[in-house]
C-alpha positions, 0 to 999 in steps of 0.5 A: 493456494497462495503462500505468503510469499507468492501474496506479497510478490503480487503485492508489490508488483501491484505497488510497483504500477504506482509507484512512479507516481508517488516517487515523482512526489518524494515519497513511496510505499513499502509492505511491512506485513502480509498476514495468514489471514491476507491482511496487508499493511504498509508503511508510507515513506518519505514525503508520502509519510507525512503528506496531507493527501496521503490518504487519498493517495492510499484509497484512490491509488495503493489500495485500489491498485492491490485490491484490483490486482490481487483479489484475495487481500482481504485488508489493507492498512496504513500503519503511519497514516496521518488522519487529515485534520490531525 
């Protein structure tokens, strides 16, 4: 059974995959929580905070890079994700 910590380490391995490219953009990813119930939410920093694609960068990109990584995350959210058109 993984603990919390174990979760959150392969998390951010996961995130450390992709982060090159969103620091390349001035922006990054940071965990803010991984939950009991294996629900992870992160928190956009710098320009990936208020980038207009950063939700596609989250769907293409962070999510799909944990989810592949780390199977038993059961949700993934953005807690500053900017909705486009918003």
């Amino acid at each position: 059974m993984n603990t919390i910590s174990d979760l959150t380490q392969k998390i951010e391995d996961s995130l450390n995959s992709i982060r090159p490219y969103l620091e390349a953009d001035g922006g990054n990813v940071k965990i803010h929580q991984v939950t009991e119930d294996h629900e992870v939410q992160l928190e956009f920093i710098g320009a990936c905070g208020s980038c207009p694609m950063s939700t596609m960068t989250f769907k293409a990109g962070v999510e799909e890079a944990i989810r592949k990584a780390v199977p038993e995350v059961r949700s993934i959210k953005v807690i500053n994700l900017t909705p486009v058109g918003h």
